[in-house]
CHARMM-style PDB file with segment names, atoms N, HN, CA, C and O in Angstrom:
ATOM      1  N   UNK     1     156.708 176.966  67.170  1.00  0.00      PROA
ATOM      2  CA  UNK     1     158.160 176.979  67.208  1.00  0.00      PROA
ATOM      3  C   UNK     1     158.662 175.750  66.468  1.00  0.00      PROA
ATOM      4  O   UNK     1     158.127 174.650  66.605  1.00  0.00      PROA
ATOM      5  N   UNK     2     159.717 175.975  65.673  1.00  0.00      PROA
ATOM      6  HN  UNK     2     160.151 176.869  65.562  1.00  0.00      PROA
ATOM      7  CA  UNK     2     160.220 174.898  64.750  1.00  0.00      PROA
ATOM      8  C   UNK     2     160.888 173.839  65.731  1.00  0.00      PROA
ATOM      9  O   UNK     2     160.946 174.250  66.889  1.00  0.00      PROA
ATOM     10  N   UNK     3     161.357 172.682  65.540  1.00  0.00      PROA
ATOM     11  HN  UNK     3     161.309 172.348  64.598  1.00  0.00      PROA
ATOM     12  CA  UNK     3     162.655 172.068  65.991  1.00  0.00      PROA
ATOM     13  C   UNK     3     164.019 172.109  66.130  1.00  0.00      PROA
ATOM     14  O   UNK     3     164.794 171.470  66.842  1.00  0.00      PROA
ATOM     15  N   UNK     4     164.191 173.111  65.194  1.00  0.00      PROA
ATOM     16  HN  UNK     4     163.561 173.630  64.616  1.00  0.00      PROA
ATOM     17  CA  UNK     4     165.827 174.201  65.047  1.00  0.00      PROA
ATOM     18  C   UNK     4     165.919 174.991  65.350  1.00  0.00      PROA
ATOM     19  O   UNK     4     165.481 175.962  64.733  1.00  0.00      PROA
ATOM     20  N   UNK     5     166.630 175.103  66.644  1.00  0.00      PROA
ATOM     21  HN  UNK     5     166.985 174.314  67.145  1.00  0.00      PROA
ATOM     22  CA  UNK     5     166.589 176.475  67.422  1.00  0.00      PROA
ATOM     23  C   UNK     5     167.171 177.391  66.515  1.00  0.00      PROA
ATOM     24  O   UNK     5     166.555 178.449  66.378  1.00  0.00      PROA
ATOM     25  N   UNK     6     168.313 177.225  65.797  1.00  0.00      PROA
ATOM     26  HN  UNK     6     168.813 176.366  65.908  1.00  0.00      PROA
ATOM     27  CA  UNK     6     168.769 177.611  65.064  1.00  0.00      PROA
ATOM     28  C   UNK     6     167.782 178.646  63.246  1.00  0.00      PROA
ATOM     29  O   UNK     6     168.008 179.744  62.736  1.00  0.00      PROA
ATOM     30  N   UNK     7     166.917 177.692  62.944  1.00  0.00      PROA
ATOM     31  HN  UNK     7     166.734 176.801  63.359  1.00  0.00      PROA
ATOM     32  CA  UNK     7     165.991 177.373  61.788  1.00  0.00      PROA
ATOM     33  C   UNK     7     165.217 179.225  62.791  1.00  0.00      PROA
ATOM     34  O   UNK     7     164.984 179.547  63.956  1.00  0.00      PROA
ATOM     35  N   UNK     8     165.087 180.039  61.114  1.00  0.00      PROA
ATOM     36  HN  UNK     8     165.276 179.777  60.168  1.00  0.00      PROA
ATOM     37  CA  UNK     8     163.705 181.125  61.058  1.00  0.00      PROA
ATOM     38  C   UNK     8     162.685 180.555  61.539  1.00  0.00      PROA
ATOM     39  O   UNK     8     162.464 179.395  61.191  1.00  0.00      PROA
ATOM     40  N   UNK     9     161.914 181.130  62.343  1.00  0.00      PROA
ATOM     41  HN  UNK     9     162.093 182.072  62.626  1.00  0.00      PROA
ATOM     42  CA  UNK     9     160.454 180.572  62.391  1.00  0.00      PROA
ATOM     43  C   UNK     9     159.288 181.322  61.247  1.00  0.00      PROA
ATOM     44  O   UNK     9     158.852 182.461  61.406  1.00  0.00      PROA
ATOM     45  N   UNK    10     159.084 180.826  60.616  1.00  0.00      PROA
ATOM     46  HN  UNK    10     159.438 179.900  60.486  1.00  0.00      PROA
ATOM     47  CA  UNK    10     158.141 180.982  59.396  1.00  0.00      PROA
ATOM     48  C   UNK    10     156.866 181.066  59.659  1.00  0.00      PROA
ATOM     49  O   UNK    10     156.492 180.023  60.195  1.00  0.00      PROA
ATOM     50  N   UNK    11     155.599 182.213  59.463  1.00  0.00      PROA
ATOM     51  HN  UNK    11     155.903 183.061  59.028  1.00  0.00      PROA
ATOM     52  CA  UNK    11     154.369 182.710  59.850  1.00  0.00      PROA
ATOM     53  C   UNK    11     153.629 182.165  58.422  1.00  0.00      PROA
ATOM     54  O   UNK    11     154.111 182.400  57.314  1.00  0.00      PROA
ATOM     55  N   UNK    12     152.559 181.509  58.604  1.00  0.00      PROA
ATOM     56  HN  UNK    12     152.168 181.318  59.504  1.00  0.00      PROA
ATOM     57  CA  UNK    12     151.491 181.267  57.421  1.00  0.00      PROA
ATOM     58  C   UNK    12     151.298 182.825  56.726  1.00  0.00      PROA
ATOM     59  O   UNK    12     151.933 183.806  57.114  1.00  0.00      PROA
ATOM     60  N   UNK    13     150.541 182.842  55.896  1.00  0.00      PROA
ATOM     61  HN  UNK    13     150.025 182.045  55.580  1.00  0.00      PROA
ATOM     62  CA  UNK    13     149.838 183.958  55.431  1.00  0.00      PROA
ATOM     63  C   UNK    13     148.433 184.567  56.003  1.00  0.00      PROA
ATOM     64  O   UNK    13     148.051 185.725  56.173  1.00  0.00      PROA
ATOM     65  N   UNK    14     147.687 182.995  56.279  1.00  0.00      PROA
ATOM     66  HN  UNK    14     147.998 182.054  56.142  1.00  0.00      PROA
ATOM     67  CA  UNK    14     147.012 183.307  57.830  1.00  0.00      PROA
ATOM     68  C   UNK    14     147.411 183.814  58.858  1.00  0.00      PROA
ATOM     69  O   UNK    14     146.940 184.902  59.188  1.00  0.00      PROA
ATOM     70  N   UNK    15     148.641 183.013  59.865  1.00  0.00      PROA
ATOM     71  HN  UNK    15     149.023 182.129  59.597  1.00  0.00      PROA
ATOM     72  CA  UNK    15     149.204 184.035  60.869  1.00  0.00      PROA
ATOM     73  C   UNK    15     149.634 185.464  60.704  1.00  0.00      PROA
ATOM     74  O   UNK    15     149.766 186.186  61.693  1.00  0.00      PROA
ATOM     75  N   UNK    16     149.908 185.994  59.205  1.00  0.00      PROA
ATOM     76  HN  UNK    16     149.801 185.408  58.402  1.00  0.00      PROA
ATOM     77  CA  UNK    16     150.128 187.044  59.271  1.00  0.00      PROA
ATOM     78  C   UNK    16     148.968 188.169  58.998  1.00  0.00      PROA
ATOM     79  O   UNK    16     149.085 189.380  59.184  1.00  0.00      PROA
ATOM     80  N   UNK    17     147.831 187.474  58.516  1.00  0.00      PROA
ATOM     81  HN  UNK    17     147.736 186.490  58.365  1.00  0.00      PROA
ATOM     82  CA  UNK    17     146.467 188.342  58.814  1.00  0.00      PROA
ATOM     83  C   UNK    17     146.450 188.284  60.077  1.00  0.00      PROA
ATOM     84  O   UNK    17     146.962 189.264  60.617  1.00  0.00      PROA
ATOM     85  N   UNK    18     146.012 187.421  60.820  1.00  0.00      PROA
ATOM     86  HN  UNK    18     145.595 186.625  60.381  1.00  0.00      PROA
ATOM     87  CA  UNK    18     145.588 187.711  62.243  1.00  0.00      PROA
ATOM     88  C   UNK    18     146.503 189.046  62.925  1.00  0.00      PROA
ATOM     89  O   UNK    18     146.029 190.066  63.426  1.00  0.00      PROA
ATOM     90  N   UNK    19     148.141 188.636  62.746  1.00  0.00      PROA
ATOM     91  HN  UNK    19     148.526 187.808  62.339  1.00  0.00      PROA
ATOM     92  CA  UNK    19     149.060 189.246  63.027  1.00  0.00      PROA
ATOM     93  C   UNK    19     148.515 190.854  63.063  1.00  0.00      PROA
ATOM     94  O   UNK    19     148.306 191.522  64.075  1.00  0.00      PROA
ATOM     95  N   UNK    20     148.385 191.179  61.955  1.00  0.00      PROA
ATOM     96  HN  UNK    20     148.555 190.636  61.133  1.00  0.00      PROA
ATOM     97  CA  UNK    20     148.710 192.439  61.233  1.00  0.00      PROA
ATOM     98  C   UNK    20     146.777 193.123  61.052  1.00  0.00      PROA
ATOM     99  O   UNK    20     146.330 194.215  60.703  1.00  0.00      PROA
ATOM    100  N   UNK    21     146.244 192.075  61.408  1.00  0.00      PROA
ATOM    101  HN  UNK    21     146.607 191.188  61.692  1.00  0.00      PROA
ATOM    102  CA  UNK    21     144.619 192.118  61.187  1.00  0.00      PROA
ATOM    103  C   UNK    21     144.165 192.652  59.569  1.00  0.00      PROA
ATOM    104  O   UNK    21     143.172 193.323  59.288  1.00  0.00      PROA
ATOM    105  N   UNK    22     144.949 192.263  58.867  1.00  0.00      PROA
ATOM    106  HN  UNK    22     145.756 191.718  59.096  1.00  0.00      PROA
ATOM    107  CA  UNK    22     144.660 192.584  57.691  1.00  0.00      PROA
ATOM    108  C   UNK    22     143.881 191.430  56.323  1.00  0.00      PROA
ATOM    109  O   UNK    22     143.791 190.260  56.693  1.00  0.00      PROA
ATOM    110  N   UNK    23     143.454 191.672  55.130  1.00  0.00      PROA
ATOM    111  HN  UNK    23     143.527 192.623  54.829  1.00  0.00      PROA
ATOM    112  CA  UNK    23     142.520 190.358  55.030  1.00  0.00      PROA
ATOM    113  C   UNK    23     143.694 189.851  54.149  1.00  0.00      PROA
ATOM    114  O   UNK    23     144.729 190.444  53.843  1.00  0.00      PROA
ATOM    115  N   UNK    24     143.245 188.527  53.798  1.00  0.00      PROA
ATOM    116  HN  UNK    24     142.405 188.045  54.047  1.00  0.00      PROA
ATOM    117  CA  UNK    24     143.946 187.372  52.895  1.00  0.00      PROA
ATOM    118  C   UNK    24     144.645 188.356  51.512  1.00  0.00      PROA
ATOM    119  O   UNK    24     145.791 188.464  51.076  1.00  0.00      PROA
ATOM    120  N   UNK    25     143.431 188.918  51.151  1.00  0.00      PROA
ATOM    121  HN  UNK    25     142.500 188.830  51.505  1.00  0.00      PROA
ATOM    122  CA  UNK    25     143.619 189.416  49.780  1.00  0.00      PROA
ATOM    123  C   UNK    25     144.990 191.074  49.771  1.00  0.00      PROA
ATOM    124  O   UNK    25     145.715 191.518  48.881  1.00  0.00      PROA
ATOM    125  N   UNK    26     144.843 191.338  50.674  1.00  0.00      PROA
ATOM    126  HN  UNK    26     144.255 190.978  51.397  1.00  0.00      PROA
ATOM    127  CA  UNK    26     146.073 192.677  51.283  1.00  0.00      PROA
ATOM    128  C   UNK    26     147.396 191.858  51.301  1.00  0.00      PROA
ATOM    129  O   UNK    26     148.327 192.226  50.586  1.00  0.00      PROA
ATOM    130  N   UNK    27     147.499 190.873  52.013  1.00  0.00      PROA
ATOM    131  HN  UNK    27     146.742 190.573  52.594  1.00  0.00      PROA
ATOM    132  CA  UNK    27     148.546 190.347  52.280  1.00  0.00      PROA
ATOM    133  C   UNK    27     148.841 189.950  51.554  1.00  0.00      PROA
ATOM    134  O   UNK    27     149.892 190.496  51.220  1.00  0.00      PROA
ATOM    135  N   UNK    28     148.474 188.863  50.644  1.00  0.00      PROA
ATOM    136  HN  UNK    28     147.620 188.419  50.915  1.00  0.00      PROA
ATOM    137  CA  UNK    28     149.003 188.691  49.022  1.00  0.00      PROA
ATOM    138  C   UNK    28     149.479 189.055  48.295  1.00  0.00      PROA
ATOM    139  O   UNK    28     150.489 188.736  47.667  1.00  0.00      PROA
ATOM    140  N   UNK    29     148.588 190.048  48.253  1.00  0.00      PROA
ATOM    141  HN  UNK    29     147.768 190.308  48.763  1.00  0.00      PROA
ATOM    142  CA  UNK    29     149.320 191.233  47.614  1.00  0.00      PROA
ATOM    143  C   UNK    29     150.381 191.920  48.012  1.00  0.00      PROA
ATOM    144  O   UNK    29     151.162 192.329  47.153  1.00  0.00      PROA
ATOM    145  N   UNK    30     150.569 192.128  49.107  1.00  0.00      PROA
ATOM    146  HN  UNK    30     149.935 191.796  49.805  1.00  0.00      PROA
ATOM    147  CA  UNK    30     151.780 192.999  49.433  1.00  0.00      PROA
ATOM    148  C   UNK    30     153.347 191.808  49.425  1.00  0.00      PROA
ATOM    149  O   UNK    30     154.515 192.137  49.215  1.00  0.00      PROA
ATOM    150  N   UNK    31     152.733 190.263  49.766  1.00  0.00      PROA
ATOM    151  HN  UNK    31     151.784 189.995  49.936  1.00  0.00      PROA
ATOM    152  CA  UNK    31     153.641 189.560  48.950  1.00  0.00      PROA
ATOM    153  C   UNK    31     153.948 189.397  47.429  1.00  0.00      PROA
ATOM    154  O   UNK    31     154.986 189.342  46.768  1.00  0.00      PROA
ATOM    155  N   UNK    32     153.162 189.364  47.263  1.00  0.00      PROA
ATOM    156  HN  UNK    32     152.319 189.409  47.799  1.00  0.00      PROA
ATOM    157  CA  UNK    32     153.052 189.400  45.326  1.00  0.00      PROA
ATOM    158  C   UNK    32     153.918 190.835  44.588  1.00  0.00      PROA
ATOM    159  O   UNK    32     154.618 190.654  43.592  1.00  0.00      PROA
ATOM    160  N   UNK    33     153.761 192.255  45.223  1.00  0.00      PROA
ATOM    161  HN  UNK    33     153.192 192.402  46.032  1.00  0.00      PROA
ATOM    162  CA  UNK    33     154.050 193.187  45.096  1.00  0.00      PROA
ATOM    163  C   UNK    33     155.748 193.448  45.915  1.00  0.00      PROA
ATOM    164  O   UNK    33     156.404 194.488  45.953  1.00  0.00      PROA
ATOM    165  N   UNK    34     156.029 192.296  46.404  1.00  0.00      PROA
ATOM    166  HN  UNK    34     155.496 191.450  46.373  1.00  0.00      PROA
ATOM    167  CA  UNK    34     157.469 192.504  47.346  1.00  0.00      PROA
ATOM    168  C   UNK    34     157.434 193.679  48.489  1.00  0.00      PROA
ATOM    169  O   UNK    34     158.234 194.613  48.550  1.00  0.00      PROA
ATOM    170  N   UNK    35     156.211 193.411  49.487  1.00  0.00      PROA
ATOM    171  HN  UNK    35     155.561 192.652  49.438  1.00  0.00      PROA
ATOM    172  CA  UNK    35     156.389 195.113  50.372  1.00  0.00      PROA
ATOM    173  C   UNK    35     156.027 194.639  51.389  1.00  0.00      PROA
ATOM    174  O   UNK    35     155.410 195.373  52.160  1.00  0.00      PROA
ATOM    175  N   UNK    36     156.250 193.399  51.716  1.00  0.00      PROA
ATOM    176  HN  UNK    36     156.752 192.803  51.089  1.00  0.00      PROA
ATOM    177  CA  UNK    36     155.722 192.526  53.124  1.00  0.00      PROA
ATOM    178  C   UNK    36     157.705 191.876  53.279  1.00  0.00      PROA
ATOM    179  O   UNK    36     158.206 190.790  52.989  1.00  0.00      PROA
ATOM    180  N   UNK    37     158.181 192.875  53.729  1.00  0.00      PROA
ATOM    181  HN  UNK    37     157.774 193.757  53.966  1.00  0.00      PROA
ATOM    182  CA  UNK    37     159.477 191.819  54.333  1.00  0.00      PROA
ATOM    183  C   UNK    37     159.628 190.633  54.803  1.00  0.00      PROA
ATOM    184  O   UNK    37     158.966 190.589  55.840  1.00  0.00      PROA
ATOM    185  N   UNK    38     160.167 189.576  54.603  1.00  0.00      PROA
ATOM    186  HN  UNK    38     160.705 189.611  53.761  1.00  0.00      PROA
ATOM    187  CA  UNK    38     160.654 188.306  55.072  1.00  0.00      PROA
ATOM    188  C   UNK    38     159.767 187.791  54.207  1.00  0.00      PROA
ATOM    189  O   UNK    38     159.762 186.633  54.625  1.00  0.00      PROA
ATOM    190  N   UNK    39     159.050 187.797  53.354  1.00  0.00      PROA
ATOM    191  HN  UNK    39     159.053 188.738  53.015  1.00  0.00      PROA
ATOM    192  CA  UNK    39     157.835 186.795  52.560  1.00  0.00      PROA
ATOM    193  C   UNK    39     159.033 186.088  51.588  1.00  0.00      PROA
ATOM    194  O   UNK    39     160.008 186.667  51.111  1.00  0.00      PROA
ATOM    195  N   UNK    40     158.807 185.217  51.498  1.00  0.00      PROA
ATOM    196  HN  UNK    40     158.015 184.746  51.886  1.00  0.00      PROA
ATOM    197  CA  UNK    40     158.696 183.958  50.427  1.00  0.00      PROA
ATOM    198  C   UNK    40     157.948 183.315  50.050  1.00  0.00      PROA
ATOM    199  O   UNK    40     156.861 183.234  50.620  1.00  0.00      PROA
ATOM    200  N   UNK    41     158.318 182.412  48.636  1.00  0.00      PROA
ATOM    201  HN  UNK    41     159.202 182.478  48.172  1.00  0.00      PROA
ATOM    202  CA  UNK    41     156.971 181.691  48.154  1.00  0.00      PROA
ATOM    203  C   UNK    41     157.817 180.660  48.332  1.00  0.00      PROA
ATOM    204  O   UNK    41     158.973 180.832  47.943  1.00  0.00      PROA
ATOM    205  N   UNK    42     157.470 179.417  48.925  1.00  0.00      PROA
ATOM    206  HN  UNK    42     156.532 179.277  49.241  1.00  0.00      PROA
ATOM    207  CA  UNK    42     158.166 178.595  49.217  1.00  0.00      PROA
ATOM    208  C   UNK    42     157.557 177.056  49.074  1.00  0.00      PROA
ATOM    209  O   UNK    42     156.917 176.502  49.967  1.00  0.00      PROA
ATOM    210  N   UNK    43     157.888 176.445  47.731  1.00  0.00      PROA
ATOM    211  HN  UNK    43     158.408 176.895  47.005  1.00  0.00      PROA
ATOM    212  CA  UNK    43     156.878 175.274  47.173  1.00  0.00      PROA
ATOM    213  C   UNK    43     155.104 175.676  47.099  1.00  0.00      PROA
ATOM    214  O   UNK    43     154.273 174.877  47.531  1.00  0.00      PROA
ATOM    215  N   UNK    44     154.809 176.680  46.644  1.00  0.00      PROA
ATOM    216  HN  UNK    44     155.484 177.329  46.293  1.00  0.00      PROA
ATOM    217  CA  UNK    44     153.673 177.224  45.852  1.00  0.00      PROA
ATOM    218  C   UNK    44     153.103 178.113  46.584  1.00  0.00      PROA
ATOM    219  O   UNK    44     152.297 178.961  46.203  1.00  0.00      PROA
ATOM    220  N   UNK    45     153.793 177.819  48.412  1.00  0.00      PROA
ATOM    221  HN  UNK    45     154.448 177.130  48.721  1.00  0.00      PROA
ATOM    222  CA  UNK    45     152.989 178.945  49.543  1.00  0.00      PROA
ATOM    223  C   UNK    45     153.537 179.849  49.912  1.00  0.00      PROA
ATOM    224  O   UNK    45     154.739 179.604  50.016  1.00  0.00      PROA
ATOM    225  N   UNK    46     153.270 180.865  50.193  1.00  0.00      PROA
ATOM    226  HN  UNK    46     152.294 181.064  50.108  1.00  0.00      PROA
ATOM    227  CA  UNK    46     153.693 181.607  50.935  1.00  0.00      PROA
ATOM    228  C   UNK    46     154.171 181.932  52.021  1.00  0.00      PROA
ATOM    229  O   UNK    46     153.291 182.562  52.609  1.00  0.00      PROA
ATOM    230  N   UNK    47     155.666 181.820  53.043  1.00  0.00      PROA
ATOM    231  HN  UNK    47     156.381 181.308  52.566  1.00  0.00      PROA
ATOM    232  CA  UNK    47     155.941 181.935  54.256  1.00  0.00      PROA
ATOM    233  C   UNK    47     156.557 183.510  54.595  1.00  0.00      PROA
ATOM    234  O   UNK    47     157.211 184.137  53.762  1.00  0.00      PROA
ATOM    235  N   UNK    48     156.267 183.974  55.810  1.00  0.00      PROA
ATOM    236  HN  UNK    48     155.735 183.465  56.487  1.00  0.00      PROA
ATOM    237  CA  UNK    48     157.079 185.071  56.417  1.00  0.00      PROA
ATOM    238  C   UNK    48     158.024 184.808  57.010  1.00  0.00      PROA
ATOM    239  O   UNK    48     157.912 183.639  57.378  1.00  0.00      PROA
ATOM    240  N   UNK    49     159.160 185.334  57.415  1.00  0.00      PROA
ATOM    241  HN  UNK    49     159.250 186.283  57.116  1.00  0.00      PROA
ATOM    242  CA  UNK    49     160.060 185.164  58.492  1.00  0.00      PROA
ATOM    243  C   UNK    49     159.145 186.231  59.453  1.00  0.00      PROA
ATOM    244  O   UNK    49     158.508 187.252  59.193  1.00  0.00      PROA
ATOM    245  N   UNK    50     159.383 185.543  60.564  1.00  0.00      PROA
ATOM    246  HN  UNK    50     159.900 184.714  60.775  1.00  0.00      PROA
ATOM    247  CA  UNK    50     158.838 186.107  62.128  1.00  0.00      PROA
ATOM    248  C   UNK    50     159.602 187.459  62.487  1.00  0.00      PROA
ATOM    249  O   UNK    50     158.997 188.525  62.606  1.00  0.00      PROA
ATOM    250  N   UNK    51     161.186 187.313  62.674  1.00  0.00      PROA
ATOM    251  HN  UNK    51     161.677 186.448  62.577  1.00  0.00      PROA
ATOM    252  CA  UNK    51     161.716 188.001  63.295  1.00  0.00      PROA
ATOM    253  C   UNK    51     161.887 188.771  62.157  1.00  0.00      PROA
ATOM    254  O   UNK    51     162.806 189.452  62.613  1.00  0.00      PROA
ATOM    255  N   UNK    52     161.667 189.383  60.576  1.00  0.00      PROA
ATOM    256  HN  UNK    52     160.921 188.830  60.205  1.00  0.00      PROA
ATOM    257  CA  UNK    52     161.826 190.207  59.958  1.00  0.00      PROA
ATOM    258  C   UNK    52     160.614 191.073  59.831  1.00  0.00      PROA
ATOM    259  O   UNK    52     160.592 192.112  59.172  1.00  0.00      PROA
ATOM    260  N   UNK    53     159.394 190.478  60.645  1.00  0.00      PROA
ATOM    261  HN  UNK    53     159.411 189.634  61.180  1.00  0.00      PROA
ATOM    262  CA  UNK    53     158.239 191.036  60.025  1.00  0.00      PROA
ATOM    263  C   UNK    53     158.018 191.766  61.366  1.00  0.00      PROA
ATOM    264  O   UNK    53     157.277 192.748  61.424  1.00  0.00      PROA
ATOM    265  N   UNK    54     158.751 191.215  62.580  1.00  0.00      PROA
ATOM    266  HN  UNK    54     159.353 190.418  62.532  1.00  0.00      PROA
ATOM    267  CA  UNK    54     158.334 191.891  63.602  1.00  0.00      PROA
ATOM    268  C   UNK    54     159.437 192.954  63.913  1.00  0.00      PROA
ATOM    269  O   UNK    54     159.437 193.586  64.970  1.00  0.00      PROA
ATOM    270  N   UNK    55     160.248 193.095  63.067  1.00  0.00      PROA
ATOM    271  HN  UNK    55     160.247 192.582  62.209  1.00  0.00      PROA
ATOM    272  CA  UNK    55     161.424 193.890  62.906  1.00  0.00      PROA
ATOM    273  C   UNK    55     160.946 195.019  62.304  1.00  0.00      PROA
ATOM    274  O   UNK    55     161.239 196.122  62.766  1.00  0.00      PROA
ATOM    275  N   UNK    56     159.909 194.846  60.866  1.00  0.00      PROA
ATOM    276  HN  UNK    56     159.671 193.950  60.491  1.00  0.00      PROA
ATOM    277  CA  UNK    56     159.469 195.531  60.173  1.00  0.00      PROA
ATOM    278  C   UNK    56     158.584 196.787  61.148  1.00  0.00      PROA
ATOM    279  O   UNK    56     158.775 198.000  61.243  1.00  0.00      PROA
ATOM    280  N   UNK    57     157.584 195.893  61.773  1.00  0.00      PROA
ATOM    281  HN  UNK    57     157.428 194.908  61.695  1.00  0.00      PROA
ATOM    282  CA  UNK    57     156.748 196.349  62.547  1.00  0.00      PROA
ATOM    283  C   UNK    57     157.148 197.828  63.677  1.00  0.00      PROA
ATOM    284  O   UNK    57     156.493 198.865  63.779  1.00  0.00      PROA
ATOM    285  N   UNK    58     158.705 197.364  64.564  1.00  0.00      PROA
ATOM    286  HN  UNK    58     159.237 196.521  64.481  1.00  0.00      PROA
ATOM    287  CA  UNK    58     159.182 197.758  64.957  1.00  0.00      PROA
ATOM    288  C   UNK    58     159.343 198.919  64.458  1.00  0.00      PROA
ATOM    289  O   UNK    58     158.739 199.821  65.039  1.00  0.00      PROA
ATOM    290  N   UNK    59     159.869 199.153  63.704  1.00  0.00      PROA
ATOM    291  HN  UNK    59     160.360 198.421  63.232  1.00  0.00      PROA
ATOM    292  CA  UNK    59     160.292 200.204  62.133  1.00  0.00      PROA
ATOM    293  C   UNK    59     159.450 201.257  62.157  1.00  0.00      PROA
ATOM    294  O   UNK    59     159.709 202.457  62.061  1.00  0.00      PROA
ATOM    295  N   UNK    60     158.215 200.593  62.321  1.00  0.00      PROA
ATOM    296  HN  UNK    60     158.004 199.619  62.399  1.00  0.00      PROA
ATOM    297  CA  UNK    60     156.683 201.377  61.837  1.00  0.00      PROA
ATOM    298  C   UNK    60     156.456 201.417  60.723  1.00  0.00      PROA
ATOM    299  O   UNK    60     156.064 202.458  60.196  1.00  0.00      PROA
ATOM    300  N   UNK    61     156.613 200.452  60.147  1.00  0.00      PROA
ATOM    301  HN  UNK    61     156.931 199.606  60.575  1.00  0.00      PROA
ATOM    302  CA  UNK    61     155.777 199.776  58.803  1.00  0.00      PROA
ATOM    303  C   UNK    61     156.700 200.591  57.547  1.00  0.00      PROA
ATOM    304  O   UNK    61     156.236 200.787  56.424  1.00  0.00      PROA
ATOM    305  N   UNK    62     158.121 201.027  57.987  1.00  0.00      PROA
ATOM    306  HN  UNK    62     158.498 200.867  58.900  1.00  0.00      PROA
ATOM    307  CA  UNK    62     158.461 202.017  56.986  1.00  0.00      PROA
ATOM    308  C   UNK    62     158.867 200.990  55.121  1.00  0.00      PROA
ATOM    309  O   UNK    62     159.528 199.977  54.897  1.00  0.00      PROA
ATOM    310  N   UNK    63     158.314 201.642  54.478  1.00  0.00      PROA
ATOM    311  HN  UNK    63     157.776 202.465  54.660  1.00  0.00      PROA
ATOM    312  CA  UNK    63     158.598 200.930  53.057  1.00  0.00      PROA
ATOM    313  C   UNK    63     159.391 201.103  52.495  1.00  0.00      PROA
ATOM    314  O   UNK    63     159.333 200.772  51.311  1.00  0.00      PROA
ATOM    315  N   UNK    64     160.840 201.852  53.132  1.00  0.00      PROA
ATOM    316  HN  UNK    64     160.887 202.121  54.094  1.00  0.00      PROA
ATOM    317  CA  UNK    64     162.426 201.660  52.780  1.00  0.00      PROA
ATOM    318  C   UNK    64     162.910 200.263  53.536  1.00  0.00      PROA
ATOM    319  O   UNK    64     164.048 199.846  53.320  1.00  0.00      PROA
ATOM    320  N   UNK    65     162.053 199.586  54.387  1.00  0.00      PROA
ATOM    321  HN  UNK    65     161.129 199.924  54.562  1.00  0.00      PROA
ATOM    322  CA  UNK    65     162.685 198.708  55.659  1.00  0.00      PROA
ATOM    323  C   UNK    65     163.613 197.445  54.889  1.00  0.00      PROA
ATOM    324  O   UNK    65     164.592 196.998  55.487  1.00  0.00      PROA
ATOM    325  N   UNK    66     163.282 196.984  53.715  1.00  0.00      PROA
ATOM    326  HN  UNK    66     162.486 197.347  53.230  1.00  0.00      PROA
ATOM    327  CA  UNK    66     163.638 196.001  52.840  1.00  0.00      PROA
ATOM    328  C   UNK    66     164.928 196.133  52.459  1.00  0.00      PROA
ATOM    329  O   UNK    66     165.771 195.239  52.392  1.00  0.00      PROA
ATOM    330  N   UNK    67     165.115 197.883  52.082  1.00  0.00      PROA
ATOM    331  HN  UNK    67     164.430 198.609  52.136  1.00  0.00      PROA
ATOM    332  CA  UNK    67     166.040 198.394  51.537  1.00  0.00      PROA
ATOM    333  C   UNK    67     166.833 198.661  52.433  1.00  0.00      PROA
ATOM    334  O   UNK    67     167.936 198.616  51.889  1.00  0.00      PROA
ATOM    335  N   UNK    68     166.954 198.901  53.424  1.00  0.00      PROA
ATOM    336  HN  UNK    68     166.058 198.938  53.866  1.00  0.00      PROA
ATOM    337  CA  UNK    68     167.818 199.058  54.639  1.00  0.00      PROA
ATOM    338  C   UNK    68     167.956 197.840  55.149  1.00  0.00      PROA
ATOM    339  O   UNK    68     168.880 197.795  55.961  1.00  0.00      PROA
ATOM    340  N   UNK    69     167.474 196.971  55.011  1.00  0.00      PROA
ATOM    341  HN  UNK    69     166.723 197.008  54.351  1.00  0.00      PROA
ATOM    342  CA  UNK    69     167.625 195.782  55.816  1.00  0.00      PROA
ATOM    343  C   UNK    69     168.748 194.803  54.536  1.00  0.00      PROA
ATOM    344  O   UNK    69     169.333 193.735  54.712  1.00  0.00      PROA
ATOM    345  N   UNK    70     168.711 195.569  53.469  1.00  0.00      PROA
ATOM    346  HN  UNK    70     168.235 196.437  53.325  1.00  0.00      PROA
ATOM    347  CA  UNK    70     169.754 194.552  52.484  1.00  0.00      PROA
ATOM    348  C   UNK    70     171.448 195.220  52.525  1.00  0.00      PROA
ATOM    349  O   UNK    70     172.501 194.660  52.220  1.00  0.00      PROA
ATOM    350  N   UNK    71     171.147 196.893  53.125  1.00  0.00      PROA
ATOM    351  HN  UNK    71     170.291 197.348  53.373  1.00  0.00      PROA
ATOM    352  CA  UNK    71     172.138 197.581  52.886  1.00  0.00      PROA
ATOM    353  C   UNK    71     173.061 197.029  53.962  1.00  0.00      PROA
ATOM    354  O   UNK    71     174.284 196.901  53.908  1.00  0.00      PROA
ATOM    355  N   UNK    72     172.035 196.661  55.177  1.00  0.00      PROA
ATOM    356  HN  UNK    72     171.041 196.765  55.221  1.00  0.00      PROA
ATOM    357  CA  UNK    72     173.294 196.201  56.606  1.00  0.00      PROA
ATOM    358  C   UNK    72     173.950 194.714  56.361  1.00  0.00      PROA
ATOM    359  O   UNK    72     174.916 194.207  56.930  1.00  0.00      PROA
ATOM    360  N   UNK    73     172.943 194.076  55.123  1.00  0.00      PROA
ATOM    361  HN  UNK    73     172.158 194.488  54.660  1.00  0.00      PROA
ATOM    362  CA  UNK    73     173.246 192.671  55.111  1.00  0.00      PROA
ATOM    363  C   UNK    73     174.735 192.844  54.098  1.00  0.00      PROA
ATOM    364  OT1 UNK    73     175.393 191.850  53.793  1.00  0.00      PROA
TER     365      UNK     73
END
């Protein structure tokens, strides 16, 4: 948990293998490819947002979720 209650809480690319049990090289890719919601590259690494990925999840992994999630924004 960050210090800003306020502040995203941001998942490694590790936490999001474990997360998702998927390997290093999947997840990369699906950041690299834009299909992992909440990812950023953020000073050379890669971060998730928490509550977008577990939003995603929620969803059931649907691969419009990005696109619906920009339409409400």
């Amino acid at each position: 948990m960050n210090g800003n209650s306020n502040a995203p809480d941001y998942l490694t690319t590790e936490e999001v293998c474990a997360l998702l049990k998927l390997s290093d090289r999947t997840v990369y890719d699906l950041c690299r490819k834009g299909k992992l919601p909440g990812a950023a590259k953020v000073g050379g690494v890669w971060r998730v947002e928490r509550a977008v990925l577990v939003a995603w999840l929620k969803a059931g992994g649907d691969a419009d979720f990005g696109r619906k999630l920009q339409e409400v924004e």
